[in-house]
FIVONU-485152 format. One record per atom (N, C-alpha, C, O, CB): residue in three letters; atom name; x, y negated, z. Coordinates in Angstrom, 3 decimals. Atoms other than C-alpha are relative to their C-alpha. Glycine has a CB too. Example, Ala and Ser with C-alpha at 12.3 -4.5 7.8 and 13.67 -1.06 7.14 Angstrom:
% FIVONU-485152
ALA; N; 0.890; 1.190; 0.000
ALA; CA; 12.300; 4.500; 7.800
ALA; C; 0.900; -1.200; 0.000
ALA; O; 1.936; -1.181; 0.665
ALA; CB; -0.992; -0.027; 1.246
SER; N; -0.820; 1.190; -0.060
SER; CA; 13.670; 1.060; 7.140
SER; C; -0.770; -1.090; 0.730
SER; O; -0.261; -2.198; 0.899
SER; CB; 0.414; -0.462; -1.415
***
This chain:
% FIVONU-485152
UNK; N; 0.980; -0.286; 1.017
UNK; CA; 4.747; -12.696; 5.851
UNK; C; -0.795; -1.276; -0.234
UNK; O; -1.317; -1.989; 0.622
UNK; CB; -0.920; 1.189; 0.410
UNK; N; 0.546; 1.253; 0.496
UNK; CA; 3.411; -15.367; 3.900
UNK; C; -1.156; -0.245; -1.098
UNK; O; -0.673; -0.384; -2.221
UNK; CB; 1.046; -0.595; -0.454
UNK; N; 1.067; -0.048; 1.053
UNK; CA; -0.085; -15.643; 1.790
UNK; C; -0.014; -1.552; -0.736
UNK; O; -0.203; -2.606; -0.129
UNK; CB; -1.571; 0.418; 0.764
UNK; N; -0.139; 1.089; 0.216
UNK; CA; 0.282; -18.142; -0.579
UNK; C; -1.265; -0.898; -0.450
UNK; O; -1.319; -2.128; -0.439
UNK; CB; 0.936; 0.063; -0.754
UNK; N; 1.188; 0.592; 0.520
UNK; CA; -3.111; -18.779; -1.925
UNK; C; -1.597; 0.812; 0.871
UNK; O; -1.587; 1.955; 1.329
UNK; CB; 0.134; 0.312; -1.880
UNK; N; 1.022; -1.053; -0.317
UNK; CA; -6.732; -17.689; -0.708
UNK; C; -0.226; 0.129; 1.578
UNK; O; 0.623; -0.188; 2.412
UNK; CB; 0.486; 1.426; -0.611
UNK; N; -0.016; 0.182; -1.903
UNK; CA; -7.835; -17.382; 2.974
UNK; C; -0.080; 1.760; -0.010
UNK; O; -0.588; 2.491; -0.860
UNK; CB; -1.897; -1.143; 1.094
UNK; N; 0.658; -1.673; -0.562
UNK; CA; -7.838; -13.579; 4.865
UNK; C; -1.230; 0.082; 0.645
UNK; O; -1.732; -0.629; 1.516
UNK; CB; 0.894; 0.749; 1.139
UNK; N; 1.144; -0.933; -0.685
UNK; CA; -10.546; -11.731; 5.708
UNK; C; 0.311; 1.232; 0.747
UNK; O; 1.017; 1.989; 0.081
UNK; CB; -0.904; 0.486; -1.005
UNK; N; 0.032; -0.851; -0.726
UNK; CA; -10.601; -9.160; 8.477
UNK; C; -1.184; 1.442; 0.449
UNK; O; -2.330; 1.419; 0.898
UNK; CB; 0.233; -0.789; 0.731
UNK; N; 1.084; -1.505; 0.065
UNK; CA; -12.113; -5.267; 8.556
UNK; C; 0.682; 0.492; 1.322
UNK; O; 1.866; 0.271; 1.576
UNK; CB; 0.193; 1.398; -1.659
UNK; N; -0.878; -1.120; -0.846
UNK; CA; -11.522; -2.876; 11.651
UNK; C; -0.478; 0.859; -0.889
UNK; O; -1.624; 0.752; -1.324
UNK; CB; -0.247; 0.392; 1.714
UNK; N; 0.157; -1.043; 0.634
UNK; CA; -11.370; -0.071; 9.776
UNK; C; -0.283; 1.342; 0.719
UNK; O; -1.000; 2.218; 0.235
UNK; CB; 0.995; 0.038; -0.699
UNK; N; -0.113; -0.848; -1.147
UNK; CA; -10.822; 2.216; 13.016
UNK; C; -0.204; -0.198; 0.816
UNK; O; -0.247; -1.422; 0.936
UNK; CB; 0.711; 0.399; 0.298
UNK; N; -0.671; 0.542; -1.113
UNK; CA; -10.693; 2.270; 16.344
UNK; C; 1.488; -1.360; -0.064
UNK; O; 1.537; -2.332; 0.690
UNK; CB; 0.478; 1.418; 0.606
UNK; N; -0.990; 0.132; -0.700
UNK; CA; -7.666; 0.950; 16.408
UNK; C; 0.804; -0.901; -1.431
UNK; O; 1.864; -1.521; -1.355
UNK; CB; 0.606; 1.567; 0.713
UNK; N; -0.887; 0.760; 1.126
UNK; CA; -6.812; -0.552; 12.650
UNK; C; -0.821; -1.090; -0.677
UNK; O; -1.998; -1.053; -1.035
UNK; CB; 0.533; 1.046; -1.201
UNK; N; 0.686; 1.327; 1.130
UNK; CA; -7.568; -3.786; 10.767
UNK; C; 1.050; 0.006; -1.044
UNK; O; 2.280; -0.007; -1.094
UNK; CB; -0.146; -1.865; 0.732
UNK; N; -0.303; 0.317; 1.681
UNK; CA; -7.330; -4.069; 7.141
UNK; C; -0.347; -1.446; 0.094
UNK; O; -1.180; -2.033; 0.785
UNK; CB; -1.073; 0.925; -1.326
UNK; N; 0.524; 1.717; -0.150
UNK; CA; -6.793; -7.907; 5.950
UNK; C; 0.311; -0.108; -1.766
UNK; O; 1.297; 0.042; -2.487
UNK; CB; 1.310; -1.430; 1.384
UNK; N; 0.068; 0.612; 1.327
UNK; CA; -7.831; -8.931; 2.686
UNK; C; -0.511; -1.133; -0.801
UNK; O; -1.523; -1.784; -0.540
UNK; CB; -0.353; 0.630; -0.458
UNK; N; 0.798; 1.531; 0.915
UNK; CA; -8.449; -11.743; 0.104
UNK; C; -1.470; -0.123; 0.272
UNK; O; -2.239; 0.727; -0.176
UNK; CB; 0.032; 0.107; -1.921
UNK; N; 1.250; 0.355; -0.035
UNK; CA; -11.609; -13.256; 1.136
UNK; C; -0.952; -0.622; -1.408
UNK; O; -2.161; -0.831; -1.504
UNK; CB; 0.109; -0.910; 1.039
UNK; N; 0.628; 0.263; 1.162
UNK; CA; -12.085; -14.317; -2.412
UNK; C; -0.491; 0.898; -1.108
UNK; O; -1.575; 0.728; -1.666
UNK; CB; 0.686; -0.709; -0.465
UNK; N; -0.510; -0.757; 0.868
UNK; CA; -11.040; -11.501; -4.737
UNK; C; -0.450; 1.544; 0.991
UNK; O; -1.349; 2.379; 0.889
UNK; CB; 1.753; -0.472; -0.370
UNK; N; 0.477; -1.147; -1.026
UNK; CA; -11.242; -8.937; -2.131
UNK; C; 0.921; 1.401; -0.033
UNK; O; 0.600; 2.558; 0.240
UNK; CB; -1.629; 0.435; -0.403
UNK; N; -1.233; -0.851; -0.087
UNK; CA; -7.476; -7.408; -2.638
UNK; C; 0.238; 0.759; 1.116
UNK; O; -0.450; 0.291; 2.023
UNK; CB; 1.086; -0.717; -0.127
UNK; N; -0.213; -0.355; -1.274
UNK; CA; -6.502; -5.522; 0.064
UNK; C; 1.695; -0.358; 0.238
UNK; O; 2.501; 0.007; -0.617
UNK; CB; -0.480; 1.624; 0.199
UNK; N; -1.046; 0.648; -0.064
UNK; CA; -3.336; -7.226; 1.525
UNK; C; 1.055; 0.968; 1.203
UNK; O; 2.144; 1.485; 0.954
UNK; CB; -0.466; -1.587; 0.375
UNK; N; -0.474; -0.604; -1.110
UNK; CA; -2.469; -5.644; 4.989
UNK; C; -0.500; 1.167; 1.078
UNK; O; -1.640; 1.631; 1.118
UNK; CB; 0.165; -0.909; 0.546
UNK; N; 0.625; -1.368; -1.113
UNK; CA; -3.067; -2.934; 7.590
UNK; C; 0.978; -0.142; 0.891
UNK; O; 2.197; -0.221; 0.735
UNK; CB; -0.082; 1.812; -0.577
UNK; N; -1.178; 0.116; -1.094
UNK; CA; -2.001; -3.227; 11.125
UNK; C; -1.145; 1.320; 0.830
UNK; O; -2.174; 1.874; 0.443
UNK; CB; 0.391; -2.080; 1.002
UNK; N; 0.586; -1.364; -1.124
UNK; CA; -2.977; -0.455; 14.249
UNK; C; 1.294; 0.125; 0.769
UNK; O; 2.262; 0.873; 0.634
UNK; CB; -0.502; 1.819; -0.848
UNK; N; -0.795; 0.411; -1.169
UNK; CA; -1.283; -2.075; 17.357
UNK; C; 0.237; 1.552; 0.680
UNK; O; 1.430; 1.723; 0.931
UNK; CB; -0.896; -1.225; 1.073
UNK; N; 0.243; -0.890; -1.025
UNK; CA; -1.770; 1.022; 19.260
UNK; C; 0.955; 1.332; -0.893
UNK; O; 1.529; 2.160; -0.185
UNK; CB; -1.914; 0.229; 0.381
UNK; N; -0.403; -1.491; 0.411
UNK; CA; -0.331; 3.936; 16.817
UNK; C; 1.511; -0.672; -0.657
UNK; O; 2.517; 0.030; -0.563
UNK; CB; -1.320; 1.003; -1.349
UNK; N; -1.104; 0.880; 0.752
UNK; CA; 2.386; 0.985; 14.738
UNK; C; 0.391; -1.112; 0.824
UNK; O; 0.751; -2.149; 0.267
UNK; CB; -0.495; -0.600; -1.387
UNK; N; -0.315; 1.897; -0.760
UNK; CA; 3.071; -1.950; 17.467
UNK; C; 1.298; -0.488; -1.061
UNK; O; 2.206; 0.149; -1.595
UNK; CB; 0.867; -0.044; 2.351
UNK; N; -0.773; 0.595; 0.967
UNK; CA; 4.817; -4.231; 15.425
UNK; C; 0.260; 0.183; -1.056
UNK; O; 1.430; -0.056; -1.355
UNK; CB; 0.768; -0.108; 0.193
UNK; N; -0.117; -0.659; 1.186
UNK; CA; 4.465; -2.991; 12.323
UNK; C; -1.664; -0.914; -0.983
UNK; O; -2.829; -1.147; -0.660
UNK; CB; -0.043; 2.084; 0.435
UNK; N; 1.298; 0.356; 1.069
UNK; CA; 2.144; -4.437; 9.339
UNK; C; 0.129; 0.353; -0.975
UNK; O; 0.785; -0.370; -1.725
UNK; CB; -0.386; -1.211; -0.320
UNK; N; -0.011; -0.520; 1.298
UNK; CA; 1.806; -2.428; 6.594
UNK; C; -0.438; -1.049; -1.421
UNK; O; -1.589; -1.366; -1.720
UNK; CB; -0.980; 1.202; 0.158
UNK; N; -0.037; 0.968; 1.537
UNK; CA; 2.228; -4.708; 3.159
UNK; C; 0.006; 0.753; -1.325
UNK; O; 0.979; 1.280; -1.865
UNK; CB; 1.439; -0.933; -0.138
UNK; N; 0.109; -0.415; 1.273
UNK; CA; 0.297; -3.604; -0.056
UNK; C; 1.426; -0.649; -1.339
UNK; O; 1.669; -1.805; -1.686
UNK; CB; -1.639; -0.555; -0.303
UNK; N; -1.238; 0.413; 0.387
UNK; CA; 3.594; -3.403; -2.202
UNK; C; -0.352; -0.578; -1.623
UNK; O; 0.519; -0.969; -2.400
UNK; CB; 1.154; 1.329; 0.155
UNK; N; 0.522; -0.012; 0.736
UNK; CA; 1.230; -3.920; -4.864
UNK; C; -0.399; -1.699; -0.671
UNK; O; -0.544; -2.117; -1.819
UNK; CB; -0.814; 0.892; 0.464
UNK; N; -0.228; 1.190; 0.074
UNK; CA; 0.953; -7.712; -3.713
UNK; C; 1.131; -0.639; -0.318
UNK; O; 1.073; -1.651; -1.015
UNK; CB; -0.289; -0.337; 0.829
UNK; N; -1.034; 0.820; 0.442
UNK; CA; 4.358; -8.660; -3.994
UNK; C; 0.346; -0.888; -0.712
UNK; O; -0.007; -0.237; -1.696
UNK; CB; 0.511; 0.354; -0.237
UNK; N; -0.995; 0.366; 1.069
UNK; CA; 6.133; -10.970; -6.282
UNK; C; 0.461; 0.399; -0.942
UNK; O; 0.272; 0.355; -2.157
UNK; CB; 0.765; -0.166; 0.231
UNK; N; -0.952; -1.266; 0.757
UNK; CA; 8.564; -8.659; -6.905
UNK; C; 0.278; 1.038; 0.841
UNK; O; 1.163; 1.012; 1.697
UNK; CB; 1.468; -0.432; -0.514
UNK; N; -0.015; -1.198; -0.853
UNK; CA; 7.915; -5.252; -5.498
UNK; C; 1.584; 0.566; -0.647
UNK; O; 1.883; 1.604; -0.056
UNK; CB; -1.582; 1.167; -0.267
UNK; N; -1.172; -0.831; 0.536
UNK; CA; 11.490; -4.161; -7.473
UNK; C; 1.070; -0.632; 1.266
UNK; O; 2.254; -0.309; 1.362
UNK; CB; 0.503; -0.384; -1.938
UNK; N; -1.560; 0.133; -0.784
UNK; CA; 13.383; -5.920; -4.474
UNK; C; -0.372; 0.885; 1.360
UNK; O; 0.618; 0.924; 2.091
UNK; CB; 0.577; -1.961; 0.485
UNK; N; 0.542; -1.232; -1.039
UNK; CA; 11.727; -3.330; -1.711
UNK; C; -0.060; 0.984; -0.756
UNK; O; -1.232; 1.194; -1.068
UNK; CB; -1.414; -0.107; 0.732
UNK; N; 0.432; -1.149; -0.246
UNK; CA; 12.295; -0.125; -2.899
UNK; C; -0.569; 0.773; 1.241
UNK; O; -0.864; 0.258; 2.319
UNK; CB; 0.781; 0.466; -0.344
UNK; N; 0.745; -0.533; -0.613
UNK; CA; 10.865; 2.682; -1.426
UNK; C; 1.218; 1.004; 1.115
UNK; O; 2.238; 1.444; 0.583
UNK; CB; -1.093; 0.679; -1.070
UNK; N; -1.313; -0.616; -0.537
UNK; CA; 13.218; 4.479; 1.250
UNK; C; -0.566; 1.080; 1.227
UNK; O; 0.152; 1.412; 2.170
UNK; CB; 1.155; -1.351; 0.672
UNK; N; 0.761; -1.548; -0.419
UNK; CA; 10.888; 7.451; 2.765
UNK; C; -1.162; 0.009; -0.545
UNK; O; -1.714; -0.986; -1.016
UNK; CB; -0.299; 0.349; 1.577
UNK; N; 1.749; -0.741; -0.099
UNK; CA; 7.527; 9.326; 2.346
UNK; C; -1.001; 0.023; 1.198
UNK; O; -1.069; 0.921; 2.037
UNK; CB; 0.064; 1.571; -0.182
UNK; N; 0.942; -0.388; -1.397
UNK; CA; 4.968; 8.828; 4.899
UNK; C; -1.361; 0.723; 0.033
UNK; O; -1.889; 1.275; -0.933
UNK; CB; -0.381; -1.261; 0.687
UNK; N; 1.522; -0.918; 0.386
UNK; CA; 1.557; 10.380; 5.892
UNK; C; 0.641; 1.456; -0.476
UNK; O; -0.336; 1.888; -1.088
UNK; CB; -1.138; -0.831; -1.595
UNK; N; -0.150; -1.063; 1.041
UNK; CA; 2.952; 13.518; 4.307
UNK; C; -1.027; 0.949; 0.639
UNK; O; -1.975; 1.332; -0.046
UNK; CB; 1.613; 0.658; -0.218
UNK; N; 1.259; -0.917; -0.194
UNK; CA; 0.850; 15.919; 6.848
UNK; C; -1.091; -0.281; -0.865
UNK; O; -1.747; 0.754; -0.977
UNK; CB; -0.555; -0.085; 1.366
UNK; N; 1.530; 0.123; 0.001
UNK; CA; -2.266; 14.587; 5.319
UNK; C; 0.182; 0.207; -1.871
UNK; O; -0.728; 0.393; -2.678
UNK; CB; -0.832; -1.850; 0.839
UNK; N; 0.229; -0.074; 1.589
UNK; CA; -1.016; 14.770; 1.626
UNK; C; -0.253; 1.339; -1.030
UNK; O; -0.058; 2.487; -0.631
UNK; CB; 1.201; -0.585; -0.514
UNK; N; 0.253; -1.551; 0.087
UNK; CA; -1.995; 17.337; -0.910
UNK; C; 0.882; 0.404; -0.591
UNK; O; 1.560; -0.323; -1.318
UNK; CB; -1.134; 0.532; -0.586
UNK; N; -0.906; -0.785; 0.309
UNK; CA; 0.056; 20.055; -1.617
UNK; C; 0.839; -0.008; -1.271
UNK; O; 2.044; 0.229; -1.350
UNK; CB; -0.521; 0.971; 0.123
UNK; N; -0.514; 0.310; 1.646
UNK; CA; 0.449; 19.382; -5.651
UNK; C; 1.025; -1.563; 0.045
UNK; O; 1.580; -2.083; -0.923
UNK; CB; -1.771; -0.328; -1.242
UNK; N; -0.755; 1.457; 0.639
UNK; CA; 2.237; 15.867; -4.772
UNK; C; 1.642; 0.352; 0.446
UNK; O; 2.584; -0.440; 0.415
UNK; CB; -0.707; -1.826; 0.946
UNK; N; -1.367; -0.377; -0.590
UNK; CA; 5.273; 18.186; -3.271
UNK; C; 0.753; -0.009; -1.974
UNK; O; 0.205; 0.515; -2.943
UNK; CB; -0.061; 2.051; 1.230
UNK; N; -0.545; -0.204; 1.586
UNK; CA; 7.717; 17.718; -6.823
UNK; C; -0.854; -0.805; -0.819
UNK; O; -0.629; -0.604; -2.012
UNK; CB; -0.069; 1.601; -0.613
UNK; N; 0.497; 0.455; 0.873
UNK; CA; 5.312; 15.472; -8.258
UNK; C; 1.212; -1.125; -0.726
UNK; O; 0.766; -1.770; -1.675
UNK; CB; -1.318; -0.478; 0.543
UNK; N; -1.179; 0.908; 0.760
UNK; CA; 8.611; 13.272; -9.511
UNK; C; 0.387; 0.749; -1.136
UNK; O; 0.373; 0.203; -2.239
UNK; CB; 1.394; -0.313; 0.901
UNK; N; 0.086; -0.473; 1.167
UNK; CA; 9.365; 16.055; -11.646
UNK; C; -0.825; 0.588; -1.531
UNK; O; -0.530; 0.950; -2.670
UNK; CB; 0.375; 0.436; 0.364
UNK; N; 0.802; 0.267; 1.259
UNK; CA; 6.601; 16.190; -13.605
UNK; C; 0.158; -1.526; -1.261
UNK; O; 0.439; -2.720; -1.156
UNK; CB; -1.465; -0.031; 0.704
UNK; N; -0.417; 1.032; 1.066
UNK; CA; 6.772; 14.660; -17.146
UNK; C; -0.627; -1.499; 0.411
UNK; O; -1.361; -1.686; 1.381
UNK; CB; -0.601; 0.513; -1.568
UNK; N; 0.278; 1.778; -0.631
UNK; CA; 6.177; 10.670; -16.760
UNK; C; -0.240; -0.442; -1.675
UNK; O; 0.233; 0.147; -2.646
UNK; CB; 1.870; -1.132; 1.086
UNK; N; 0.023; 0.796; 1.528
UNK; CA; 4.943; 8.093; -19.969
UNK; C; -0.459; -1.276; 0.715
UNK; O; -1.224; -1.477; 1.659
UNK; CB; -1.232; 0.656; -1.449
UNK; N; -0.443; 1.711; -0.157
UNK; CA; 5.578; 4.412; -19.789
UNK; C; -1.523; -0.420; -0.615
UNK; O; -1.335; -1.629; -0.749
UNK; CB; 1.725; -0.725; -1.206
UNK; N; 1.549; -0.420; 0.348
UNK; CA; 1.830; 4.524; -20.976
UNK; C; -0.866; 0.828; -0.245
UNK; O; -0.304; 1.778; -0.789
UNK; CB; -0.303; -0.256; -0.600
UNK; N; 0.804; -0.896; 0.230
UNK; CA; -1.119; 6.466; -21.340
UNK; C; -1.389; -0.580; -0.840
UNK; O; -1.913; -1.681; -0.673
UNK; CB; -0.221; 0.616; 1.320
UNK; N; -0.888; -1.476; 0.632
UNK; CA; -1.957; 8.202; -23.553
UNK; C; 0.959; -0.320; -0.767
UNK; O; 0.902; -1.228; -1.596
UNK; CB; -0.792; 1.055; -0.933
UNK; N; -0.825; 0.576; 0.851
UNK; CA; 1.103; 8.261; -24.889
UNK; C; -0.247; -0.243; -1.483
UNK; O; -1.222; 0.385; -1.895
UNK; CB; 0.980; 0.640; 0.119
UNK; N; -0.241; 0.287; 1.441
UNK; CA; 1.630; 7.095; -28.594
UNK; C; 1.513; 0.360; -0.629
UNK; O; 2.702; 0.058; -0.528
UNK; CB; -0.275; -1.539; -0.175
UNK; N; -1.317; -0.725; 1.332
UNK; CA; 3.479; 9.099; -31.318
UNK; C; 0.653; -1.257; -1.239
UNK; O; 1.465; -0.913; -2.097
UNK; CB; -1.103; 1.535; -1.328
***
């Protein structure tokens, strides 16, 4: 993992998790929590480059999600909002 511009800044957010974000801008970049993820750093896919070369290849968190996002893929979708006729 590589930041190319900008210095990090560091939050514990938890016990047990640090959030690391742009110290300039104040993006949120990463999330680690040695203790529940060892080795693991969660990467806002939001930063990317090109988030189209990481798809997405499970659902996580789901206990904690709410019930309406079960099938939310099949709800209608618009390439903008509100759409235009």
């Amino acid at each position: 993992m590589t930041t190319t511009k900008g210095s990090l800044k560091a939050y514990s957010s938890s016990e047990n998790g640090v959030r690391e974000f742009c110290a300039g801008c104040g993006t949120g970049l990463f999330y680690r929590n040695a203790k529940m993820l060892p080795g693991i750093v969660d990467i806002q896919t939001g930063t990317l480059d090109n988030p189209d070369q990481l798809p997405a290849r499970c659902n996580i968190q789901t206990a904690e999600r709410l019930s309406w996002l079960v099938g939310a893929d099949d709800l209608p979708s618009f390439e903008r909002y509100p759409p235009h006729e």
